[in-house]
C-alpha positions in Angstrom: -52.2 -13.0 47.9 -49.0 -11.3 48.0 -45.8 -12.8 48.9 -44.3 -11.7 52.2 -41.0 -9.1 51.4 -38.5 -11.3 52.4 -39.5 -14.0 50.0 -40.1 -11.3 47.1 -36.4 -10.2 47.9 -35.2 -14.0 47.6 -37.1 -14.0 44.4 -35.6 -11.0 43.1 -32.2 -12.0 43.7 -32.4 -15.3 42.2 -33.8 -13.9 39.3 -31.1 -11.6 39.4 -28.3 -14.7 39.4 -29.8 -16.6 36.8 -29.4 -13.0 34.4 -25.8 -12.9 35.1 -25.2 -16.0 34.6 -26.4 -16.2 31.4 -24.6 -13.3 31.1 -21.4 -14.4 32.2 -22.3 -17.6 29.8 -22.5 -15.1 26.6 -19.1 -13.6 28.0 -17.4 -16.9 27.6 -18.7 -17.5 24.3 -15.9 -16.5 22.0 -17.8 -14.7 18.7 -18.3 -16.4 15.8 -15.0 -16.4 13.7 -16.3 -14.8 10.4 -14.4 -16.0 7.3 -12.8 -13.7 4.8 -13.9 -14.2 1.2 -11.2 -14.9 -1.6 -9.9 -12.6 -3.6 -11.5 -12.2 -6.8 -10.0 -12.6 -10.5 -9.9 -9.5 -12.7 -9.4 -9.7 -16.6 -6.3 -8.5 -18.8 -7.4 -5.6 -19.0 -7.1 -4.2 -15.6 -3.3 -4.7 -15.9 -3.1 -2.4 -19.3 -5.1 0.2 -17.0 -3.1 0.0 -14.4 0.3 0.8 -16.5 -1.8 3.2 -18.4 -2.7 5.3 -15.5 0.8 5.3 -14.0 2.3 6.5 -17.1 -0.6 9.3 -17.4 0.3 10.4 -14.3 4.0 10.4 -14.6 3.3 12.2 -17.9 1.3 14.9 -16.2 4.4 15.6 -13.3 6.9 16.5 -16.4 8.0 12.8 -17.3 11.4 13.0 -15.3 13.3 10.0 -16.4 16.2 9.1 -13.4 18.7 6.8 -13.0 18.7 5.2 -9.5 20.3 7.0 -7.1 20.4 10.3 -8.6 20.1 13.4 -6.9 16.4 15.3 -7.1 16.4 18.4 -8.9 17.2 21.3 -7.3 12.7 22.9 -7.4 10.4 20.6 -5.4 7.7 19.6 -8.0 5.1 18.6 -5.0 5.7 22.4 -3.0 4.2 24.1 -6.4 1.0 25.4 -6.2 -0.8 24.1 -9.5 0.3 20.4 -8.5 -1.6 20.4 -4.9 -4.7 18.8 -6.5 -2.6 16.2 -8.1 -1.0 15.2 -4.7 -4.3 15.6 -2.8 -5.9 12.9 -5.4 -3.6 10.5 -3.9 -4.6 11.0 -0.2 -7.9 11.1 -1.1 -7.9 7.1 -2.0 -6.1 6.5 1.7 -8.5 5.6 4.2 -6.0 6.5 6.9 -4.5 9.5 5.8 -4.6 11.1 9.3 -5.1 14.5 9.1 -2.4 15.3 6.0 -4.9 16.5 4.1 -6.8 19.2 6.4 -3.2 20.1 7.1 -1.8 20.8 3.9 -5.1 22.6 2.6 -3.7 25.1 5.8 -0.5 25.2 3.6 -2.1 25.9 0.5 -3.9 28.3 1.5 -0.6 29.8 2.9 1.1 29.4 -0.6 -1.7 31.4 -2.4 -1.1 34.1 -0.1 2.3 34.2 -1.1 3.5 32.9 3.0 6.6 31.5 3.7 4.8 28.4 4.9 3.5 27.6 1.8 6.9 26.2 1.0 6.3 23.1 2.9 3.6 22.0 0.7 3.0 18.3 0.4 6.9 17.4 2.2 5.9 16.5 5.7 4.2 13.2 4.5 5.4 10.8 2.3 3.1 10.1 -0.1 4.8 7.5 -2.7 2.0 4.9 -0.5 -1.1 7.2 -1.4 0.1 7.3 -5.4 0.6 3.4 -5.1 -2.6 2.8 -3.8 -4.5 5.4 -6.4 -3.1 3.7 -9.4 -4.6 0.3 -9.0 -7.8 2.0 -7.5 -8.4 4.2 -10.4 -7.8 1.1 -12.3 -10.6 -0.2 -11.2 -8.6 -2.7 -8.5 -11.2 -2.9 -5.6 -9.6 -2.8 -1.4 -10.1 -6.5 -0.8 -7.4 -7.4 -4.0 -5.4 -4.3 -3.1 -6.0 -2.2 0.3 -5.6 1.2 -0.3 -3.3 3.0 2.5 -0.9 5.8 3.7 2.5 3.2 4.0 4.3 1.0 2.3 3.9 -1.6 4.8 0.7 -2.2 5.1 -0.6 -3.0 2.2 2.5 -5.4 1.7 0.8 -6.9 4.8 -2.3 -7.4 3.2 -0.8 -8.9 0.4 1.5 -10.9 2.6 -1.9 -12.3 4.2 -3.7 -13.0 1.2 -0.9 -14.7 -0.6 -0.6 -17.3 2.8 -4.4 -17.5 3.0 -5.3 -18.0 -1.0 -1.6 -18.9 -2.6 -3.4 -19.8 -5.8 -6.1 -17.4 -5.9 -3.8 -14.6 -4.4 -3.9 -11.4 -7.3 -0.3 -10.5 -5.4 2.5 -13.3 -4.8 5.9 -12.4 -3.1 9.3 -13.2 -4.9 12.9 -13.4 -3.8 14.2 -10.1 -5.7 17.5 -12.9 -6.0 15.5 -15.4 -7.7 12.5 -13.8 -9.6 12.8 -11.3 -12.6 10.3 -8.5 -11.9 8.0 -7.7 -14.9 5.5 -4.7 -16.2 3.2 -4.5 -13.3 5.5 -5.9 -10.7 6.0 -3.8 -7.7 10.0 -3.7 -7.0 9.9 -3.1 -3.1 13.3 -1.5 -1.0 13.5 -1.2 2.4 14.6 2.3 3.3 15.8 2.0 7.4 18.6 1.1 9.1 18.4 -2.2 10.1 16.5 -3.2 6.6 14.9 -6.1 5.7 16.5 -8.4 3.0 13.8 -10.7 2.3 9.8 -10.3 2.7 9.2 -13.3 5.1 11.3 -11.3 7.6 8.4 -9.1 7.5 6.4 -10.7 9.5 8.7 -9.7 13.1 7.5 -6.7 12.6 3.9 -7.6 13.8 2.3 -5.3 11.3 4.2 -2.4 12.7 5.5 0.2 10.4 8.2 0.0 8.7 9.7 2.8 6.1 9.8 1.1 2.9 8.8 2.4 -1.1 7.6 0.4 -4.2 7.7 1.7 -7.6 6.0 -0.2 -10.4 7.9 -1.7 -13.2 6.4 -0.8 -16.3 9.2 -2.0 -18.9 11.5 -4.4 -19.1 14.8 -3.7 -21.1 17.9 -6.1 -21.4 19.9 -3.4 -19.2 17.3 -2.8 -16.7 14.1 -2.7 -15.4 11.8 1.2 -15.3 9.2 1.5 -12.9 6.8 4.7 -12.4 7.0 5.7 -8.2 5.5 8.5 -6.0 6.8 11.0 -3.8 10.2 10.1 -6.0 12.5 13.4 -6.2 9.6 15.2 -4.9 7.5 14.2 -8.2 6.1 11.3 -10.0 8.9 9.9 -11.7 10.2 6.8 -13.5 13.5 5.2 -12.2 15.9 3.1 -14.2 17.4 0.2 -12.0 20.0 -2.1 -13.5 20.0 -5.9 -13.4 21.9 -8.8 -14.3 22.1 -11.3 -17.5 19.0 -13.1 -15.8 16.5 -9.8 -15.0 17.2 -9.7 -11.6 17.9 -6.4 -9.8 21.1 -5.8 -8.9 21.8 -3.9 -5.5 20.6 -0.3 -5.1 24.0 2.2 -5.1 26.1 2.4 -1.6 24.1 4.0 1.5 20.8 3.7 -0.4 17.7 1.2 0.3 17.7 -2.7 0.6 15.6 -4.9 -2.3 13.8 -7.3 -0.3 10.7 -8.5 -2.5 9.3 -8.1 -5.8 5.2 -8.8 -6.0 4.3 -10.7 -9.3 1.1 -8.8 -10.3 -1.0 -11.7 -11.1 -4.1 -9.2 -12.2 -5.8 -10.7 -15.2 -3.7 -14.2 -14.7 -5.9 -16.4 -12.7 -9.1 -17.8 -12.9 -10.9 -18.1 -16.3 -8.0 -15.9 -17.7 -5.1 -18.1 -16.5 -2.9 -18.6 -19.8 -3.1 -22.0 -20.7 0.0 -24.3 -20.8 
């Protein structure tokens, strides 16, 4: 026999209740907190790739040697035609790239067609970031040990992370550029705005934001100096001379020009089964 309306209504809503609830229940529950795997070891051999492919590419841009500080020359390598597949190869590896490279395949098509706009090839976006983040993923570096991105900053973040979460398993360690002598495969990292950073724990007041910064990465070590291969460096790929002291450190970039503030021991191919062995 069926129930009267009123008492099917009452039903209804009851059922009703006891849904949201256990709705509202589920709401309170925070989700499960899901745990980020270690970083993994790689062998020697990725750090010999890594160098390898740096210098390649720095071959392949004309090999401009520089002292710090110097001026660019006066014809923009990245504006010339032939080298827009080179540059594009190094957005292509950064997963937030943002619509550079639909809008510079606009201004390559301009430059074919002999346009004035074609001029501004490749120089509204820095793209020393996008080279960084090629190298080590050409070299077979996978985005968990090095995350691939368009700035400076925020892959110095996920280092940052990584070395707090997993100090000894951490494939990237930060250094006092005042107390740790860079060394081939090192990135040397500068601060480039006006109220600059000094020191890479000061980092983290930024709260991820961006910040303007550029690494290069040291690929030999000389009595006089360190060299280190960068991006987007006089408008090419060059390699940059910058002095240090009796003990390897870097001295000070020139007058009016960046601020050091860390240095990132490459610990590629030093940890796990390939630590050396004291």
């Amino acid at each position: 026999m069926a129930r009267p309306a009123a008492l099917r209504y009452v039903g209804g809503m009851r059922s009703l209740a006891l849904v949201l609830l256990a709705l509202l229940a589920a709401c309170a529950t925070p989700p499960p907190v899901v745990a980020v795997a270690p970083p993994l070891p790689y062998p020697p051999s990725v750090r010999a790739r890594i160098l390898a492919i740096a210098e390649a590419e720095w071959r392949e841009w004309g090999a401009l040697d520089r002292q710090v500080g110097e001026a660019a020359p006066a014809a923009s390598a990245e504006a010339q035609v032939e080298n827009f597949p080179r540059v594009l190869a190094y957005w292509l590896v950064a997963p937030d790239e943002d619509g550079t490279i639909a809008s510079n395949r606009r201004i390559y098509a301009a430059a074919l067609a002999g346009q004035p706009e074609g001029a501004r090839l490749w120089r509204a976006q820095a793209w020393s970031a996008a080279f960084i983040s090629y190298v080590f993923q050409r070299a077979g570096v996978d985005a968990r040990e090095f995350r691939p991105t368009a700035a400076h900053s925020f892959y110095i973040d996920h280092m940052l992370k990584d070395a707090a979460d997993f100090p000894a398993q951490a494939p990237f360690f930060p250094r006092s550029p005042s107390e740790y002598a860079p060394q081939p495969g090192d990135l040397v990292c500068a601060d480039r705005s006006r109220n600059g950073i000094s020191d890479w724990r000061q980092r983290a007041a930024d709260n991820g934001a961006f910040r303007p910064m550029h690494c290069d990465l040291v690929v030999t070590v000389t009595p006089a100096g360190v060299e280190a291969i960068g991006g987007n460096v006089a408008d090419t790929v060059a390699r940059t001379r910058f002095p240090t002291d009796a003990g390897g450190l870097l001295l000070p970039y020139p007058p009016g020009g960046a601020t050091w503030f860390g240095v990132f021991e490459n610990r590629l191919g030093r940890l796990g089964p390939w630590a050396p062995r004291s």
